[in-house]
ZAMARGU-4260 file (C-alpha; in steps of 0.2 Angstrom, whole numbers, plus 5000, padded with zeros to 4 digits):
<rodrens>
0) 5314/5329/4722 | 5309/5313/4715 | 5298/5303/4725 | 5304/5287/4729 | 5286/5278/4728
5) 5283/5265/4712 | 5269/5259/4704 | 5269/5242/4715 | 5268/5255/4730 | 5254/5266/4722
10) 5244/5248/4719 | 5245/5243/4737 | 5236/5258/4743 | 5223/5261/4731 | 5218/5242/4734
15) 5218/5247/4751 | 5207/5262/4749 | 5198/5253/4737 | 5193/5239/4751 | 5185/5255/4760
20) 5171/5252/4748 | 5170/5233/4748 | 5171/5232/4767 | 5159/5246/4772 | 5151/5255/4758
25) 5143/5242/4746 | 5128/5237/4754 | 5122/5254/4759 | 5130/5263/4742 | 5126/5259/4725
30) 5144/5255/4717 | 5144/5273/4708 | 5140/5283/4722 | 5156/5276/4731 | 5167/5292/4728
35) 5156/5302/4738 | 5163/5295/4754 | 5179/5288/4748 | 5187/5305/4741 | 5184/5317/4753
40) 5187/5304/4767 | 5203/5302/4756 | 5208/5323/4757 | 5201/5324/4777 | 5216/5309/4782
45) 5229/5315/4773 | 5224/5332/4779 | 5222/5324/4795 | 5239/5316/4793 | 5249/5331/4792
50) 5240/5341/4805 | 5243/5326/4820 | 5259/5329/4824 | 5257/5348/4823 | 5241/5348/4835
55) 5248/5352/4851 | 5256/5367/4842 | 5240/5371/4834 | 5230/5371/4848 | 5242/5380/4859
60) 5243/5396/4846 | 5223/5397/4846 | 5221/5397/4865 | 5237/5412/4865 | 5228/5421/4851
65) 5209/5421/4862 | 5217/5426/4876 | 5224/5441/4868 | 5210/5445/4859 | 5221/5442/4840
70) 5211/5436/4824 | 5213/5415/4828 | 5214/5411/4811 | 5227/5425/4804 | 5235/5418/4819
75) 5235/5401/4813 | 5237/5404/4796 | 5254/5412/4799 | 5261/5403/4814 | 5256/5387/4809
80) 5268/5387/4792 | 5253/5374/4784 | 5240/5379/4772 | 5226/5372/4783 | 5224/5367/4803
85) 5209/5359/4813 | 5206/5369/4829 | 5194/5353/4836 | 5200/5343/4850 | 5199/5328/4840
90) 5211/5319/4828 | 5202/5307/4817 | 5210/5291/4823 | 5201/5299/4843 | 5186/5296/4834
95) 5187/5277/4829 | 5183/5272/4847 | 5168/5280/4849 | 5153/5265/4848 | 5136/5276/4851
100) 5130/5282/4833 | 5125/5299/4838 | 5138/5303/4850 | 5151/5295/4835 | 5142/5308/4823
105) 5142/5325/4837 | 5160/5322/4838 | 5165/5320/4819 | 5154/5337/4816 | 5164/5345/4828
110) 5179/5338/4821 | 5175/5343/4802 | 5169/5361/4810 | 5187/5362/4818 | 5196/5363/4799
115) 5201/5379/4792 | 5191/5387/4780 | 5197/5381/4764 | 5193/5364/4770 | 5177/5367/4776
120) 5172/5375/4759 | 5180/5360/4749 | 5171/5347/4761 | 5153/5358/4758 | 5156/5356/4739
125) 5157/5337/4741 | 5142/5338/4751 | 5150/5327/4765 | 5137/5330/4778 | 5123/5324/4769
130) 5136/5307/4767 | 5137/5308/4787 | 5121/5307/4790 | 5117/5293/4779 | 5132/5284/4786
135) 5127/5286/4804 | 5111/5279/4800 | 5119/5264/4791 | 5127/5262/4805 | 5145/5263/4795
140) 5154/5278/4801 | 5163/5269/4813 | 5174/5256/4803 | 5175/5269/4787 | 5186/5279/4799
145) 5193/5263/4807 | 5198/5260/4790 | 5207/5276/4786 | 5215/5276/4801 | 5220/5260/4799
150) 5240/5257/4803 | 5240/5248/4785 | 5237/5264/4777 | 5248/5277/4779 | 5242/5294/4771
155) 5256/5306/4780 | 5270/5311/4773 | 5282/5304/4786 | 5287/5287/4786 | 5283/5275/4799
160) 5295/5264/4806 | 5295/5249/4819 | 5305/5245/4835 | 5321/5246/4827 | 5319/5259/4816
165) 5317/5252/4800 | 5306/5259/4787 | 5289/5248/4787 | 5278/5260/4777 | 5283/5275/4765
170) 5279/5291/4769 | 5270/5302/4754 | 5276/5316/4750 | 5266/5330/4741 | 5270/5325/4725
175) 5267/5306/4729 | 5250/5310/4737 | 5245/5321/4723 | 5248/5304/4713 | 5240/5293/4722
180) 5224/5304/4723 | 5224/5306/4705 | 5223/5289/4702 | 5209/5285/4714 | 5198/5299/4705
185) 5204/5291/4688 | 5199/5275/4695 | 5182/5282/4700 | 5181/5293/4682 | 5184/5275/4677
190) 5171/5265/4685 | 5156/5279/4683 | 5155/5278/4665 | 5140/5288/4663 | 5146/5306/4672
195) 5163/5303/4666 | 5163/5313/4651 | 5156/5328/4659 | 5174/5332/4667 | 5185/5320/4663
200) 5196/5319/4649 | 5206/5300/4647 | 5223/5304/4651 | 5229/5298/4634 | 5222/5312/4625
205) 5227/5325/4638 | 5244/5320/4636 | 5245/5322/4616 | 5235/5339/4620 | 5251/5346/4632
210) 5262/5340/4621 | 5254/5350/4609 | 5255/5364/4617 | 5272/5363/4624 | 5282/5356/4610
215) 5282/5370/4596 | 5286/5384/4607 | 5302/5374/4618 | 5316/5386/4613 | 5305/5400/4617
220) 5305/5394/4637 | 5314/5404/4646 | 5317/5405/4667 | 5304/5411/4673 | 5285/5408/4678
225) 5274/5404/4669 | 5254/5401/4670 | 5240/5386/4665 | 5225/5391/4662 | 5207/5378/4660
230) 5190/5387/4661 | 5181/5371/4662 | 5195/5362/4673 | 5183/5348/4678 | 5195/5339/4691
235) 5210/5349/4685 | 5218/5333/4676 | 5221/5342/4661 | 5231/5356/4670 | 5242/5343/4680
240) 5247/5335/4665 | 5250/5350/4655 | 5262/5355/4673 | 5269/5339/4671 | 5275/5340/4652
245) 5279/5361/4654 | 5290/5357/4669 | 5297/5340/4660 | 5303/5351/4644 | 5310/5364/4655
250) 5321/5351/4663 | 5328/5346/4647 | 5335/5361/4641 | 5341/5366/4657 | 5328/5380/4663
255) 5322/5384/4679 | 5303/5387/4678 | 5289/5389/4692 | 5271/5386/4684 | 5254/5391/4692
260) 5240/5382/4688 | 5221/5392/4684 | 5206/5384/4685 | 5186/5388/4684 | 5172/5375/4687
265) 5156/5374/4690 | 5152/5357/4697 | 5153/5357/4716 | 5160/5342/4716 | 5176/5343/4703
270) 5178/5359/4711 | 5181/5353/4726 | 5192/5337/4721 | 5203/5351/4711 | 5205/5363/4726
275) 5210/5348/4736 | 5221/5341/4724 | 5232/5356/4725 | 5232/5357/4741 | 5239/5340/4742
280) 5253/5344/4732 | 5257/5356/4744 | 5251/5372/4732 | 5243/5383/4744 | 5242/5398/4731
285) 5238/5388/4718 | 5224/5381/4725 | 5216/5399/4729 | 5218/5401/4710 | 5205/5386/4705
290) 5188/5395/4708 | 5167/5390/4708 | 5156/5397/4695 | 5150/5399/4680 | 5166/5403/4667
295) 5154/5411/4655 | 5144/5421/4665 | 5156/5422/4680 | 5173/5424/4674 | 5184/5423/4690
300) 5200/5428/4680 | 5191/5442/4669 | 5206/5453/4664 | 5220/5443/4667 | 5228/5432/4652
305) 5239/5415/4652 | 5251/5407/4642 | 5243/5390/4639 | 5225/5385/4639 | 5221/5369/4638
310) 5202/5364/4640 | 5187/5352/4636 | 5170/5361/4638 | 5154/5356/4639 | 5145/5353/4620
315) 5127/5349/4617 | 5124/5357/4633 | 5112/5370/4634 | 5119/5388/4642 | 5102/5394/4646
320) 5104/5397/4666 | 5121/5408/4660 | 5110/5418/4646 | 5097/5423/4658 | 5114/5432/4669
325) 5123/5438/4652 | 5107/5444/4644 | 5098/5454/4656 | 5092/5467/4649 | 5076/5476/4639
330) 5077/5465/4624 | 5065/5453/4622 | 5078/5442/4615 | 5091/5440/4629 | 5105/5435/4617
335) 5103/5454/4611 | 5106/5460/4629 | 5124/5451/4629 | 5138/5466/4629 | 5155/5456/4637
340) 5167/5459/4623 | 5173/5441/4627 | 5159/5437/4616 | 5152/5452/4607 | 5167/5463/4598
345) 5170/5478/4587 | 5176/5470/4573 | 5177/5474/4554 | 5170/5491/4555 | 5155/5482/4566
350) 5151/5489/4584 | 5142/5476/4591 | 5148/5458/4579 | 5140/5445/4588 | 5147/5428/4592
355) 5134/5419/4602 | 5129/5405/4596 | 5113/5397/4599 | 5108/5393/4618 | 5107/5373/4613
360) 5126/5372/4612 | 5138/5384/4622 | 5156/5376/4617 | 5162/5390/4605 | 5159/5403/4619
365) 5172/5392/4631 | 5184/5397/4616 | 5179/5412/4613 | 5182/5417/4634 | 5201/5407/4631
370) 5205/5420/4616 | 5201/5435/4626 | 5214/5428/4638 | 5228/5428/4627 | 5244/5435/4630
375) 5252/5450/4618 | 5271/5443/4624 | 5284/5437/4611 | 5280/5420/4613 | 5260/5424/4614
380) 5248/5411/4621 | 5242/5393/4614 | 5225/5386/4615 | 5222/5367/4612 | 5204/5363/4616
385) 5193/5349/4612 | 5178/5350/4602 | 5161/5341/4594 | 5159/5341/4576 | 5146/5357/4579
390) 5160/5366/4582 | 5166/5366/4563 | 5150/5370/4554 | 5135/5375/4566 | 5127/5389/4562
395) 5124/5401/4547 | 5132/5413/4540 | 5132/5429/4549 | 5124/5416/4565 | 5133/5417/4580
400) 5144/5402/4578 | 5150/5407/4561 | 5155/5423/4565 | 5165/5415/4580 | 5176/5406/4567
405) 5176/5421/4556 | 5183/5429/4570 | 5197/5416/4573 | 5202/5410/4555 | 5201/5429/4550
410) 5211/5434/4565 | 5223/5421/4559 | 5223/5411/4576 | 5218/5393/4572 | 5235/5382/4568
415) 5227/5366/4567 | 5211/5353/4571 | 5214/5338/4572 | 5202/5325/4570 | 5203/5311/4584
420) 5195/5292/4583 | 5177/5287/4587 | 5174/5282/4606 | 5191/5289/4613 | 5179/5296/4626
425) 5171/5287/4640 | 5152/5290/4639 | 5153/5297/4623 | 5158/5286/4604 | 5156/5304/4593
430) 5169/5310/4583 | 5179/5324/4591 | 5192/5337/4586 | 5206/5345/4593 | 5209/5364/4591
435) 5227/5371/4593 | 5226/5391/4592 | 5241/5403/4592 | 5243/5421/4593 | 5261/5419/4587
440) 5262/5408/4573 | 5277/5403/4564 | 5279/5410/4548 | 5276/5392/4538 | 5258/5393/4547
445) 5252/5411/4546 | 5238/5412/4532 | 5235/5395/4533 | 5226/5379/4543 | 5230/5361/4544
450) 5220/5349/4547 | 5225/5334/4552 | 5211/5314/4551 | 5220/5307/4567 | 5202/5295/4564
455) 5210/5279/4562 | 5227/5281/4575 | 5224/5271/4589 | 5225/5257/4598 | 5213/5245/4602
460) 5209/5243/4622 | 5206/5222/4627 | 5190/5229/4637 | 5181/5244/4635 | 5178/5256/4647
465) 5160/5262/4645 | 5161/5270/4628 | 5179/5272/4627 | 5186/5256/4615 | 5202/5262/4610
470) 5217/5274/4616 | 5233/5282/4612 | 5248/5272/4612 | 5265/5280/4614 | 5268/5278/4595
475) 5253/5284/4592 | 5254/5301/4600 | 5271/5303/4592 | 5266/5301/4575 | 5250/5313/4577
480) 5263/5326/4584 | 5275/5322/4570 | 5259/5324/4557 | 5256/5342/4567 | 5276/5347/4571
485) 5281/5345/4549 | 5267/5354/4544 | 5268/5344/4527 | 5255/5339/4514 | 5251/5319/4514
490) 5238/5305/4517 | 5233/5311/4535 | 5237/5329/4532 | 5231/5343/4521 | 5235/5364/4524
495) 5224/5375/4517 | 5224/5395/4515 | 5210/5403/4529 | 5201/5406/4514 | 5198/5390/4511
500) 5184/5387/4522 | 5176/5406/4520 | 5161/5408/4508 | 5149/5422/4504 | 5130/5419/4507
505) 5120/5430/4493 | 5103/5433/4493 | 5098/5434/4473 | 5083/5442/4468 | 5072/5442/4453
510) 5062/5456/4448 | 5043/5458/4450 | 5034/5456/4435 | 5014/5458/4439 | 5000/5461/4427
515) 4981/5467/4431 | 4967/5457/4424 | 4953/5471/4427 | 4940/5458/4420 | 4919/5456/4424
520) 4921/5442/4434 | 4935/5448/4444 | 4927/5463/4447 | 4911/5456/4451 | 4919/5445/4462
525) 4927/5461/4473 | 4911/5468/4474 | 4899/5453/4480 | 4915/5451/4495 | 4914/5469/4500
530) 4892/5467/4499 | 4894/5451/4509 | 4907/5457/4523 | 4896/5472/4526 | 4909/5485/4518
535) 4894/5495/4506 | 4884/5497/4518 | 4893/5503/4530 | 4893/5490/4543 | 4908/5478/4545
540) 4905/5460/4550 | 4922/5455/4559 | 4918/5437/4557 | 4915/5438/4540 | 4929/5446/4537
545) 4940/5435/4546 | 4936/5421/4532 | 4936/5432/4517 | 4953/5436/4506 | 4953/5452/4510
550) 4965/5458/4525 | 4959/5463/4542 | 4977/5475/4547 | 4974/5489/4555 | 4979/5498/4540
555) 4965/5487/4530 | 4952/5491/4541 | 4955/5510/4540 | 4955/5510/4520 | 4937/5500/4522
560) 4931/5511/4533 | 4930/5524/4521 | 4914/5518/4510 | 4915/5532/4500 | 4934/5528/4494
565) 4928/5508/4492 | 4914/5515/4481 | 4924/5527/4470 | 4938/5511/4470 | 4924/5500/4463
570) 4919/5514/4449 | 4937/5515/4444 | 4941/5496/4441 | 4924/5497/4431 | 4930/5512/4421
575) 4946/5502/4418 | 4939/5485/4416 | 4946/5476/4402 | 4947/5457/4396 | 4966/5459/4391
580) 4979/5458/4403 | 4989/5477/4410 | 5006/5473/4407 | 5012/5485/4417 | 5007/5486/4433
585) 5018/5504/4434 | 5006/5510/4418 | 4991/5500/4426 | 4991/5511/4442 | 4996/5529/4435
590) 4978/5527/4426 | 4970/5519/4443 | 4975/5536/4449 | 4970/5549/4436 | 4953/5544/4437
595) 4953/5544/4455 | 4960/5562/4454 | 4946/5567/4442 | 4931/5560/4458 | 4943/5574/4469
600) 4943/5559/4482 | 4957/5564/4494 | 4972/5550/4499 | 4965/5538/4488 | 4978/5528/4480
605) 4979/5512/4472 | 4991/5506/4483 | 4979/5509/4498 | 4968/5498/4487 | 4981/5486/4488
610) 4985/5485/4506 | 4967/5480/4509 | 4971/5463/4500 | 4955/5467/4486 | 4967/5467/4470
615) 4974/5450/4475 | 4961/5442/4464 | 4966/5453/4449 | 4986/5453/4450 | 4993/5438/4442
620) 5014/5434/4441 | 5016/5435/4424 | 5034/5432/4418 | 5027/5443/4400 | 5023/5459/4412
625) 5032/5472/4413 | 5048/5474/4429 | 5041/5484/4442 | 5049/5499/4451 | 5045/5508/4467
630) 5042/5527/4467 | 5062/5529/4467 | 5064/5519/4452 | 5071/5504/4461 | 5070/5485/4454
635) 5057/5479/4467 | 5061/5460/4469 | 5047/5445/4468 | 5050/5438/4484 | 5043/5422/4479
640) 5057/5419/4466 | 5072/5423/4479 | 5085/5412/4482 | 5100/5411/4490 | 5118/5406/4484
645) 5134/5401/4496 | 5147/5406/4485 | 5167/5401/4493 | 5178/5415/4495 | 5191/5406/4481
650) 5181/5407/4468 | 5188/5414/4454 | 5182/5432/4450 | 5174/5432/4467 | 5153/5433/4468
655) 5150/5443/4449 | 5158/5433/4441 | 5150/5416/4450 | 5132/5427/4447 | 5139/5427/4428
660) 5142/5409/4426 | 5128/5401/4436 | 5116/5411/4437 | 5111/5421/4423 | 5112/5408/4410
665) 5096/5403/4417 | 5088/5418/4422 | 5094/5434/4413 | 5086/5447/4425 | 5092/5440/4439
670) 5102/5452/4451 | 5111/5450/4469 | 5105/5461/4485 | 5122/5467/4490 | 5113/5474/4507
675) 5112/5455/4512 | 5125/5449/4509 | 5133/5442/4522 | 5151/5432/4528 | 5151/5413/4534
680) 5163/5401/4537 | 5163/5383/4541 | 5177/5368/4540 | 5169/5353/4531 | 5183/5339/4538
685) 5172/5326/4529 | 5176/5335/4510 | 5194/5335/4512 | 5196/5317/4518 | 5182/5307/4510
690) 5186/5292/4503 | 5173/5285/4489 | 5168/5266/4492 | 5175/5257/4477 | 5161/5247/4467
695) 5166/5225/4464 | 5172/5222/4448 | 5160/5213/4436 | 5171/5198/4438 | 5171/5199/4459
700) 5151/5200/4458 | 5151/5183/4446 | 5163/5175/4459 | 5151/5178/4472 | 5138/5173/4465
705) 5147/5158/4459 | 5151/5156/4479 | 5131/5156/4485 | 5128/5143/4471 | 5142/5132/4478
710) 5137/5134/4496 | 5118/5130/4492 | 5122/5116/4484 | 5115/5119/4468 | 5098/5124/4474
715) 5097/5139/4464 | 5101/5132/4449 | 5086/5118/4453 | 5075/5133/4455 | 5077/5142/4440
720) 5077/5126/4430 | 5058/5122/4437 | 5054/5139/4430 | 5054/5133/4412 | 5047/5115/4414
</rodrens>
């Protein structure tokens, strides 16, 4: 049923609510901590409200069920017919005459003490007793609840009336309440500009997200119920709105629906103004299906899936506290510990492909959790979800966050992103985008992505609200929708195959070509090192070494050791010295080790030589030596010359024949190490909607100039004149 409340009504009682703060609050609160007595002082009279005319009942069935021994709040829970119940002997409007401080606070302990559970956990997460104490010592308590019990205000769901039994001040009913308490927190999400962002989305954008949503799968409603789901619900706007436009389509094509909104969120305080809010819309169930904790690395709804999500997480924020839970484990690197297979998948033949992106930013993983929820109905689930420009293109290929869009645009799931304006946001001017994700998509969509530059619909605001200088209009949400809805190809809109934004990340190597300049001097050089570190003689000097060119490994120092292998090295190099160049380090070491064959010294080698760092004084890169090979005849690349290449997935003749055109033309023996290769993808909105500057005309530059001349009254022309007197 329609409630019979307007907005003129509405106004009235959130000025009067409002006055709370102005009357009692302002000189002990600082102007954005006023919420913090206001809203939960809000849930505990309407609460109240509804339980007063109940009370002799409820106390009545509490002192039956202790007398017989029976489970007082089972008891309650079932005889009552409410959700909640207060057991105290108080109502709050008892309390308002109580003028000692103390006694004032003993009795509104009790009072709070008497709820039912559910209250007394929401009231905990606001963190109302520490707000008691502060007011009994400010001396407030007393009017704050003289104020809400006020016979101006009336927070119950009956109305009152006067002597002659005429309506003198509404009753709310659920739906009215749940209103009116939405608009307070938006008033409050409003004023607090600096938190607002962390879990609050303007309502403007929430609507266009349920519409969204809702509008592409309409004809596919059927009676029934079905279920809202937001992992990072904050106050649990997004949800409500989403209700709000799901139950508002079902109307108008004649369906009978029941919706259930699920919520996770992990601020005590927007958890607790979500549970109450359900609550005071008379959703008892629903408002055990909003739970505390950490959605990612305490999923409450692990295992169940929902047929709309509609979320904004947390980006730019760290995750660190939920790595240090997922990734308990033996690894050193925690990230590696991480199993849940919301996040880490077998996919493409891969066991264990990662998507865990780095612990600075945790936004992908909220999406990531909402695709592991999806339903596997005929009509499938939709994801719309906002997101920071990170998002798109964080992350390298085969990185965590890439391989979290791979997973997406290669599962075919992403529909569209749409680009919103600067500063739609309250604390926050950045661009942000909107995902829509689909495990159903119609057949115009499927292999495909829009994407949409929604950058420049909007509509100015006369006053800014913190950051937050422009909004969506009713036309404007309707011409974004429209841009979405046609799927077509124009100004504000381009659709791209998946491919599109896929790319290929090869790791091209160049052979190594070394030659050996066995000369006097180089030789000479080796053998002074080895007297001066102690090596000849048999006694190493650490320090020395630790400044020389040769290495100290653990391998090094075993080869040194041996002075009879350094010795019999030193002979060889001498036997082999030469002033021209070895060309061929492959020819240049099978004679290194005939002659050490022919001295009989046993696991000498020349790459032992090599590991102890000596030859790096005779090895020069030249690109004239020969292409070196290991023992099984492999090319072995010069690390130093390695490069890497992003070659996109469209191009023609896919990464041999890109390798063909632009790279060998410039170096011939260059070859790609297919072992590395690995898959990225990123969306680069920026490319497909740039918009080059275009340069003044010659003749608009002379006119200008002509212009500075004109306003300086000729003093430029004075100035150059006195440059040729």
């Amino acid at each position: 049923m329609e409630s019979t409340y307007n907005a003129l009504d509405y106004n009235k009682l959130i000025s009067f609510i409002w006055s709370v703060a102005d009357d009692c609050l302002r000189d002990v609160y600082v102007r954005g901590k006023y919420r913090d007595v206001i809203i939960p002082m809000t849930v505990i009279r309407r609460f109240d409200a509804i339980i007063e005319s109940k009370k002799t009942n409820i106390m009545e069935v509490k002192e039956m069920a202790e007398t017989q021994g029976w489970d007082v709040a089972k008891t309650l829970d079932t005889a009552t017919g409410l959700p909640f119940y207060n057991t105290s002997n108080f109502c709050l409007k008892d309390l308002k005459y109580e003028t000692n401080r103390q006694n004032l606070k003993r009795s509104f302990e009790e009072y709070l003490n008497g709820f039912s559970e559910n209250i007394k956990e929401i009231l905990q997460k606001f963190d109302f007793n520490n707000q008691l104490t502060k007011m009994t010592d400010a001396g407030i308590l007393g009017s704050v609840i003289e104020k809400f019990t006020s016979s101006e205000l009336n927070l119950s769901p009956y109305d009152e009336k006067n002597s002659y039994g005429e309506v003198i001040r509404k009753g709310l009913d659920n739906h009215a309440m749940g209103t009116l308490f939405e608009e307070i927190i938006r008033k409050f999400n409003e004023e607090n500009n600096e938190e607002a962002g962390e879990h609050f989305t303007p309502r403007d954008v929430i609507e266009l997200m349920a519409d969204i949503a809702m509008y592409p799968v309409m004809d596919k409603i059927k009676d029934g119920t079905y279920s809202i789901y937001d992992g990072a619900c904050g106050t649990l706007g997004m949800g409500t709105v989403a209700e709000e436009r799901l139950k508002a389509f079902a109307k108008e094509n004649s369906k009978e629906v029941s919706i259930h909104l699920i919520g996770q969120e992990v601020n005590p305080e927007t958890y607790a103004i979500s549970k109450a809010d359900l609550l005071i819309k008379g959703g008892d169930t629903d408002s055990n299906n909003v739970y505390y904790g950490s959605t990612l690395s305490d999923d409450k709804t692990s295992g169940q899936h929902f047929d709309f999500m509609l979320s904004n997480p947390p980006y730019g924020k760290t995750w660190k506290t939920d790595l240090a839970i997922l990734g308990s484990g033996n690894d050193k690197d925690p990230k590696k510990n991480i199993t849940d297979r919301r996040f880490v998948r077998n996919y493409k033949e891969q066991d264990d492909f990662r998507m865990i992106p780095d612990v600075s930013d945790g936004q992908l993983l909220f999406l990531l959790n909402n695709i592991s929820k999806m339903k596997e109905t005929e009509m499938g689930s939709r994801i719309v979800e906002v997101h920071n420009g990170s998002a798109l293109f964080t992350g390298d290929a085969g990185n965590g966050a890439s391989n979290a869009r791979r997973f997406m645009i290669e599962k075919d799931l992403i529909e569209a992103i749409i680009q919103l304006p600067e500063n739609m946001f309250y604390n926050t001017g950045i661009t942000t985008y909107i995902w829509i994700l689909s495990n159903r998509k119609e057949e115009k969509r499927k292999g495909k992505i829009q994407l949409i530059n929604a950058s420049g619909i909007k509509t100015s605001l006369r006053k800014n609200m913190g950051k937050k200088n422009c909004e969506f209009s009713e036309d404007n949400r309707q011409f974004i929708l429209k841009q979405y809805l046609n799927f077509e190809e124009n100004e504000y809109s381009k659709i791209f195959s998946n491919d599109e934004f896929g790319y290929y990340k090869v790791v091209v190597e160049r052979p190594l070509r070394q030659a050996v300049l066995c000369d006097a001097n180089n030789i000479k050089e080796i053998e002074e090192e080895l007297e001066k570190i102690g090596v000849l003689s048999g006694a190493i000097d650490k320090k020395v070494l630790a400044e020389s060119f040769i290495k100290g490994t653990s391998s090094s120092m075993k080869e040194l050791e041996k002075s009879e292998n350094v010795n019999t090295y030193l002979e060889v190099l001498k036997l082999m010295k030469s002033d021209e160049e070895y060309l061929n380090y492959a020819a240049f070491e099978k004679a290194f080790n005939k002659h050490l064959k022919k001295k009989d010294i046993k696991g000498a080698s020349l790459s032992k030589l090599a590991s102890t760092g000596l030859l790096s004084r005779m090895i020069v890169k030249d690109e004239e030596a020969a292409i070196q090979k290991d023992s099984k005849g492999n090319v072995v690349a010069d690390s130093e010359l390695r490069d890497t290449e992003s070659i996109p997935m469209t191009f023609e003749g896919g990464i041999d024949e890109f390798i063909k055109q632009e790279v060998l033309p410039y170096h011939a023996d260059a070859f790609v190490d297919e072992s590395k290769t690995q898959i990225g993808y990123e969306i680069n909105f920026t490319k497909y909607f740039y918009k080059a500057k275009e340069l003044e005309s010659v003749e608009e530059i002379v006119n200008r100039i002509k212009e500075l001349e004109r306003q300086s009254d000729g003093m430029m022309a004075s100035i150059l004149e006195g440059l040729y007197e």
